[in-house]
FIDRENMI-558915 format. One line per 3 residues: their letters; for each residue x, y, z of C-alpha. Coordinates in steps of 0.05 Angstrom, whole numbers, plus 5000, padded with zeros to 4 digits. Layout:
// FIDRENMI-558915
a) X:Y:Z ~ ...
// end
This chain:
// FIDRENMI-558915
xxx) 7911:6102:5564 ~ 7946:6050:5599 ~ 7972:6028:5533
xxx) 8002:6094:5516 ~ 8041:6096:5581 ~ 8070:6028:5570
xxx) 8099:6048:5499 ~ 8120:6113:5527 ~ 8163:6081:5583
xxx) 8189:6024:5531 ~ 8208:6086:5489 ~ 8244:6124:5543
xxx) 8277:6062:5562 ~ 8303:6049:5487 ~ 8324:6121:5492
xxx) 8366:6106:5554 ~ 8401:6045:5525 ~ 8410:6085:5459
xxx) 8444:6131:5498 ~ 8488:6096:5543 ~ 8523:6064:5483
xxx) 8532:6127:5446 ~ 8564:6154:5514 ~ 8603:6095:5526
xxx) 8622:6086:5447 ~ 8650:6156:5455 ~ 8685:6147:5526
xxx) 8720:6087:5474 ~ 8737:6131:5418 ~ 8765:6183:5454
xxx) 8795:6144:5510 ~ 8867:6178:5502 ~ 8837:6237:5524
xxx) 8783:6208:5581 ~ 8838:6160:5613 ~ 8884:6226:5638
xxx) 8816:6259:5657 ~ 8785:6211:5691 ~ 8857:6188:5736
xxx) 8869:6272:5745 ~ 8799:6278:5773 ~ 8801:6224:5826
xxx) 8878:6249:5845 ~ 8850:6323:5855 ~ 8789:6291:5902
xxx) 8835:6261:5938 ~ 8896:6321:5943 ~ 8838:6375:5953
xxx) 8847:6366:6029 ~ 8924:6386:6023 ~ 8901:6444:5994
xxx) 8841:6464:6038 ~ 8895:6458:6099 ~ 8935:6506:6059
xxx) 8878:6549:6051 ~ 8860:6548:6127 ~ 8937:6564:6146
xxx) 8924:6634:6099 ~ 8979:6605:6052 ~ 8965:6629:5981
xxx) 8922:6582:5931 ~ 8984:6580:5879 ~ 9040:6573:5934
xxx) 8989:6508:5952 ~ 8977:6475:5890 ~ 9061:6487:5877
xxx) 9074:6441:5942 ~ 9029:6389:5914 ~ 9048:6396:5849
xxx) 9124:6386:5878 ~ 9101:6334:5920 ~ 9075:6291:5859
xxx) 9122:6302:5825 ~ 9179:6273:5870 ~ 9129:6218:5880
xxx) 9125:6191:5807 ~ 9195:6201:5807 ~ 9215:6154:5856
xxx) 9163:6114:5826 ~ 9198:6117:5753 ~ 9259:6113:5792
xxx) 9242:6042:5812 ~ 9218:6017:5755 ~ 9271:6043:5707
xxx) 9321:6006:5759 ~ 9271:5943:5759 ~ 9293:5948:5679
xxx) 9362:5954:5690 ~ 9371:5896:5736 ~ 9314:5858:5704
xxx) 9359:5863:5639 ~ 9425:5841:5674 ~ 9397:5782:5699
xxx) 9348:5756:5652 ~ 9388:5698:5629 ~ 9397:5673:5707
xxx) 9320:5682:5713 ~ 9304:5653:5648 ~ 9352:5586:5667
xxx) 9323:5592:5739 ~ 9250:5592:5710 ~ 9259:5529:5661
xxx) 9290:5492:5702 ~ 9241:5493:5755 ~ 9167:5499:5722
xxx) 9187:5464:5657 ~ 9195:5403:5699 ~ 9129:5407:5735
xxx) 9093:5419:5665 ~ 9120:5366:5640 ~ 9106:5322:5700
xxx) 9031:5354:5700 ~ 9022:5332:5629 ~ 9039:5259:5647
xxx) 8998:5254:5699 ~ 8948:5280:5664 ~ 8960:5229:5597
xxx) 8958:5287:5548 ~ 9015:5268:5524 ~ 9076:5227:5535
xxx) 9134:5258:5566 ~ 9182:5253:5510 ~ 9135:5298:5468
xxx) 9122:5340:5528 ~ 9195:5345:5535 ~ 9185:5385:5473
xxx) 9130:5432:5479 ~ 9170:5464:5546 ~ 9160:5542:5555
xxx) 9215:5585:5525 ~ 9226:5637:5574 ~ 9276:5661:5538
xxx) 9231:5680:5473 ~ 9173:5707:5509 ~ 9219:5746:5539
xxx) 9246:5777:5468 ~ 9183:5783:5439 ~ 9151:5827:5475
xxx) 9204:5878:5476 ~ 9175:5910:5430 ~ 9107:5912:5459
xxx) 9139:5934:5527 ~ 9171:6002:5495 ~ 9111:6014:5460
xxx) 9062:6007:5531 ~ 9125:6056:5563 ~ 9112:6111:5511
xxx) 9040:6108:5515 ~ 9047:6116:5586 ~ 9087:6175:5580
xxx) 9031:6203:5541 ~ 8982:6201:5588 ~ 9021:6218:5656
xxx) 9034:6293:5621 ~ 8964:6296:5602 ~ 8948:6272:5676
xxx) 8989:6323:5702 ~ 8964:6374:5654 ~ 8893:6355:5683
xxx) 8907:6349:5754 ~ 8941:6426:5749 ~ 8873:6448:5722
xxx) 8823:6404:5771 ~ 8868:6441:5824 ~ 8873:6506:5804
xxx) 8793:6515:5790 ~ 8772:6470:5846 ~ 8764:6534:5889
xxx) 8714:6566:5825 ~ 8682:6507:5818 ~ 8625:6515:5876
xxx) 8622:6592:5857 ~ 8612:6568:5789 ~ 8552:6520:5811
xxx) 8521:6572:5850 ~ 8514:6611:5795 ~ 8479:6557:5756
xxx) 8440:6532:5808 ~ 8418:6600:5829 ~ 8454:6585:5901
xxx) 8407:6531:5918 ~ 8438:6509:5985 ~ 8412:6437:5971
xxx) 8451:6427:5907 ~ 8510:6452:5942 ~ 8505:6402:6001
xxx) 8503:6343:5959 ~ 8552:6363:5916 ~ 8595:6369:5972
xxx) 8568:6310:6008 ~ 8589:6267:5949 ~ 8655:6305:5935
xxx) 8666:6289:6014 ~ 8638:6218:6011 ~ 8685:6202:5953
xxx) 8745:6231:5979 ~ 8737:6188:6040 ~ 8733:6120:5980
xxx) 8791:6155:5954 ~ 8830:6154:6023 ~ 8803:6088:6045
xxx) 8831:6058:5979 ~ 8903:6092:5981 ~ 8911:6076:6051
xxx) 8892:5998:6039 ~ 8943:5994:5973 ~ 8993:6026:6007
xxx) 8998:5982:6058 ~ 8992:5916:6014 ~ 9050:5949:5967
xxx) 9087:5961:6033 ~ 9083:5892:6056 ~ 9093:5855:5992
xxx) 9150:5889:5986 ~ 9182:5880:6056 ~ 9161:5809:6056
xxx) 9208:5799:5981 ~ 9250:5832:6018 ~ 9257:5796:6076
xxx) 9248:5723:6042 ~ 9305:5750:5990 ~ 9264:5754:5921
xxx) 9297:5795:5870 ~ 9264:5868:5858 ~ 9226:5868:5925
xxx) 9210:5938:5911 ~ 9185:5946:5841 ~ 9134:5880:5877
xxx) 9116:5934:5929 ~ 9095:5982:5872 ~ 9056:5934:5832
xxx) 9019:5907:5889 ~ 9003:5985:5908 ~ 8977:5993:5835
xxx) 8939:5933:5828 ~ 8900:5937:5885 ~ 8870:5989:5861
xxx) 8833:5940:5815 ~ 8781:5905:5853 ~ 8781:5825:5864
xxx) 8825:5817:5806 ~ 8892:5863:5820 ~ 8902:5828:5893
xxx) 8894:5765:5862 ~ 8938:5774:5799 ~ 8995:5800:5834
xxx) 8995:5746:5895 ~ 9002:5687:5834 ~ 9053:5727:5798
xxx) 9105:5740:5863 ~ 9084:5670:5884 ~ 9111:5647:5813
xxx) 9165:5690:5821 ~ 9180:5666:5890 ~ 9176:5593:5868
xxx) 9232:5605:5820 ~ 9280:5643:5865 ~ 9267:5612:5931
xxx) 9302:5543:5936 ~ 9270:5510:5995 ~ 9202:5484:5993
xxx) 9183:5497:6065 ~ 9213:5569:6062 ~ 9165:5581:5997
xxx) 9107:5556:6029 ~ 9112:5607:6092 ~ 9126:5658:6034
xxx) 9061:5640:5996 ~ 9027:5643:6068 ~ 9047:5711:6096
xxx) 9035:5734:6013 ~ 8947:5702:6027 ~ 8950:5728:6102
xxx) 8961:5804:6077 ~ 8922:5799:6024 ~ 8863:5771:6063
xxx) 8878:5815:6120 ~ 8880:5882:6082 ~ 8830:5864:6029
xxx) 8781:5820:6070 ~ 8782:5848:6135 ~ 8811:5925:6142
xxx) 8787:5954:6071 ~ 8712:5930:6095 ~ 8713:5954:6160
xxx) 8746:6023:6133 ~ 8698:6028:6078 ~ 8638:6014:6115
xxx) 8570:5997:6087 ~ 8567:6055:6050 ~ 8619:6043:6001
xxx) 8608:5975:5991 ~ 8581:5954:5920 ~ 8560:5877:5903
xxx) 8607:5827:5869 ~ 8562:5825:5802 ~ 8578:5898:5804
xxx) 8641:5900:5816 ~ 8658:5848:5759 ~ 8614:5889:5712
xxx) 8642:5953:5723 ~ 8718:5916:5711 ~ 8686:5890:5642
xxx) 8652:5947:5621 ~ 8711:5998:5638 ~ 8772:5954:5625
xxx) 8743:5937:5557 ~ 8729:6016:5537 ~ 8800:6040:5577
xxx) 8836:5980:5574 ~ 8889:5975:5636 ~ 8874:6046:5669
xxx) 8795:6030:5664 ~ 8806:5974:5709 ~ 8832:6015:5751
xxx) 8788:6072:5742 ~ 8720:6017:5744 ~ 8713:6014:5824
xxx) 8722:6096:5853 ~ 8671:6117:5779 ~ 8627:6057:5804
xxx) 8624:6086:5871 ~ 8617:6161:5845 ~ 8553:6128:5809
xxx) 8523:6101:5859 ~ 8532:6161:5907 ~ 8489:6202:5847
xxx) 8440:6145:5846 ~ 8428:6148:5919 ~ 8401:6222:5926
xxx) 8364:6218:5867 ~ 8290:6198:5889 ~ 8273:6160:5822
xxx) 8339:6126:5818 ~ 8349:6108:5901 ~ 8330:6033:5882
xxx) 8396:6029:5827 ~ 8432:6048:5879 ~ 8409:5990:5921
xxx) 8423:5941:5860 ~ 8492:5969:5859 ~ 8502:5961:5945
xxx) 8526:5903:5978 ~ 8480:5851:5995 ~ 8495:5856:6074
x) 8490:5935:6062
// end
C-alpha cells in the first residue's frame, strides 16, 4: 500500500512538472499576445481605485473609465514625448558624445590592459571601442525594438479598456460560478486588494527614483536628464537588476560628460544614496513583510520570465511572483510554497 502511494505522488508530481512546461512553453509561443495581457492586467489592479472613487461620487462607469483612459493616454504621451526628443537630441549630438566617450574610457582600457599585461599598449592602442560603429549598427535593431513596441502598447491599451470595462462584472461573474460563496469572494478580493497595494508600493518607489535621477542629471548638468528619469522609473520595476543597471549606465554616462573628478564622484554618491535609500530602506518598510519574496526567488522569477517574455517579463517577473505567492498562501496544501517563496526575515 505504501508503495502505491509513493508511485502515485511521483506520478502526480511528473504530471505537475509536465505541466508547468507545457504552460510555460505556451506563455513563450504566444508571448505577443501574453506580454500586453499580462502589463494591461497589473495597470487595471492598480487604476481600479480611480474608478471605484468614480463609482462612489455616482459618476457613470463609462464617463470613469474615459478619464482614465484620457489620463493614460496623456501620460504615455509625455512619455513618447520624451523619448522621441531623447532621439532627436541624441542624434544631433552623437558625434560630440561619441568623441567625448573615446577619449575618456578608451584611455582607461587601454591603461587597464597594461596593468593588467594582457597586452602591450601599442596593440591595445588598437583594439579601442568604436563608439561610433556600435552606435550605427544597431540602428537597425533600435527601429525594429520601436515598432515592436508600438505593437504591444495598442494591444495594452486594447486590454486595459477591456480589464476596465468588465472589472465591475467580474465579481458578479464569480458569484455565479462559485454559487456566491462569500469565502471565494473575500479572497479574491483580499488578493485583488493585497496586490493593488504591491502595485502602489512599487509605482510610488520608481517614481521617486525616476524623479531623482533625473533632477540629480539635472542639477549636475548631464545631457537628457529626463529621458534618465524615465528609464530609472522603468527599470525599477525590475527587481535587483533594473536599479543596478541603470545606476552603472548614468554613472558611465556621467563619467563622460562631467569633467571634474571630484564633481563625478559626489554624482556617483547621491546616484548609490537614492538608490539605497529608495530600494533598501523605503520600498521595505512600504512593502512590509508581506510582500517580501527571497533573493533566490526573486532571481528565478527574472530568469524564468525574462527568458519566456524577454524585456517586459522582467518586468512583469516580481508583481506575477507576488500574485503567486498571495494564491499559495490561502491555499492549505500549498501554505508551505508560499513560505519558500517569503523572505527569510518574513
Amino acid at each position: 500500500m505504501d508503495y502505491l502511494r509513493r508511485d502515485i505522488k511521483i506520478i502526480k508530481v511528473a504530471l505537475i512538472i509536465l505541466a508547468s512546461v507545457v504552460v510555460l512553453f505556451v506563455l513563450r509561443l504566444f508571448s505577443f499576445i501574453f506580454i500586453p495581457f499580462f502589463l494591461a492586467l497589473f495597470i487595471a489592479i492598480l487604476l481600479l481605485p480611480i474608478l471605484n472613487w468614480f463609482e462612489s461620487k455616482k459618476i457613470p462607469n463609462w464617463l470613469g473609465i474615459l478619464s482614465i483612459a484620457v489620463i493614460s493616454a496623456l501620460f504615455i504621451w509625455v512619455n513618447i514625448m520624451v523619448l522621441q526628443k531623447t532621439s532627436v537630441e541624441l542624434f544631433q549630438s552623437k558625434d560630440e558624445i561619441v568623441a567625448e566617450a573615446n577619449e575618456k574610457i578608451n584611455p582607461l582600457l587601454i591603461k587597464a590592459q597594461h596593468f593588467l599585461g594582457v597586452e602591450s599598449v601599442s596593440e591595445a592602442s588598437q583594439n579601442t571601442i568604436d563608439f561610433k560603429a556600435l552606435v550605427e549598427e544597431n540602428n537597425g535593431k533600435f527601429i525594429s525594438q520601436i515598432s515592436t513596441f508600438i505593437t504591444r502598447l495598442f494591444m495594452t491599451l486594447f486590454f486595459l479598456a477591456l480589464f476596465l470595462t468588465g472589472a465591475q462584472l467580474f465579481e458578479v461573474f464569480l458569484n455565479r460560478v462559485t454559487n456566491n460563496d462569500e469565502d471565494s469572494i473575500h479572497v479574491f478580493r483580499e488578493i485583488k486588494g493585497s496586490l493593488n497595494g504591491f502595485i502602489k508600493v512599487k509605482f510610488l518607489t520608481s517614481s521617486l527614483t525616476g524623479i531623482g535621477f533625473g533632477l540629480t542629471a539635472m542639477f549636475f548638468g548631464v545631457k537628457f536628464a529626463l529621458f534618465w528619469g524615465l528609464i530609472a522609473f522603468l527599470l525599477n520595476f525590475v527587481q535587483l537588476l533594473g536599479s543596478f543597471f541603470i545606476t552603472a549606465v548614468l554613472l558611465l554616462f556621467g563619467f563622460v560628460e562631467i569633467q571634474h573628478t571630484g564633481t563625478f564622484l559626489v554624482f556617483g554618491a547621491i546616484l548609490v544614496g537614492l538608490q539605497v535609500s529608495i530600494g533598501g530602506v523605503l520600498e521595505p518598510v512600504f512593502m512590509g513583510k508581506r510582500f517580501q519574496i527571497n533573493t533566490i526567488t526573486v532571481l528565478i522569477s527574472l530568469a524564468v520570465w525574462g527568458f519566456i517574455f524577454g524585456v517586459a517579463g522582467l518586468i512583469l517577473a516580481i508583481p506575477i511572483a507576488v500574485f503567486l505567492k498571495l494564491i499559495l498562501e490561502r491555499i492549505p496544501a500549498t501554505k508551505y510554497l508560499a513560505k519558500l517563496l517569503s523572505s527569510v526575515s518574513g
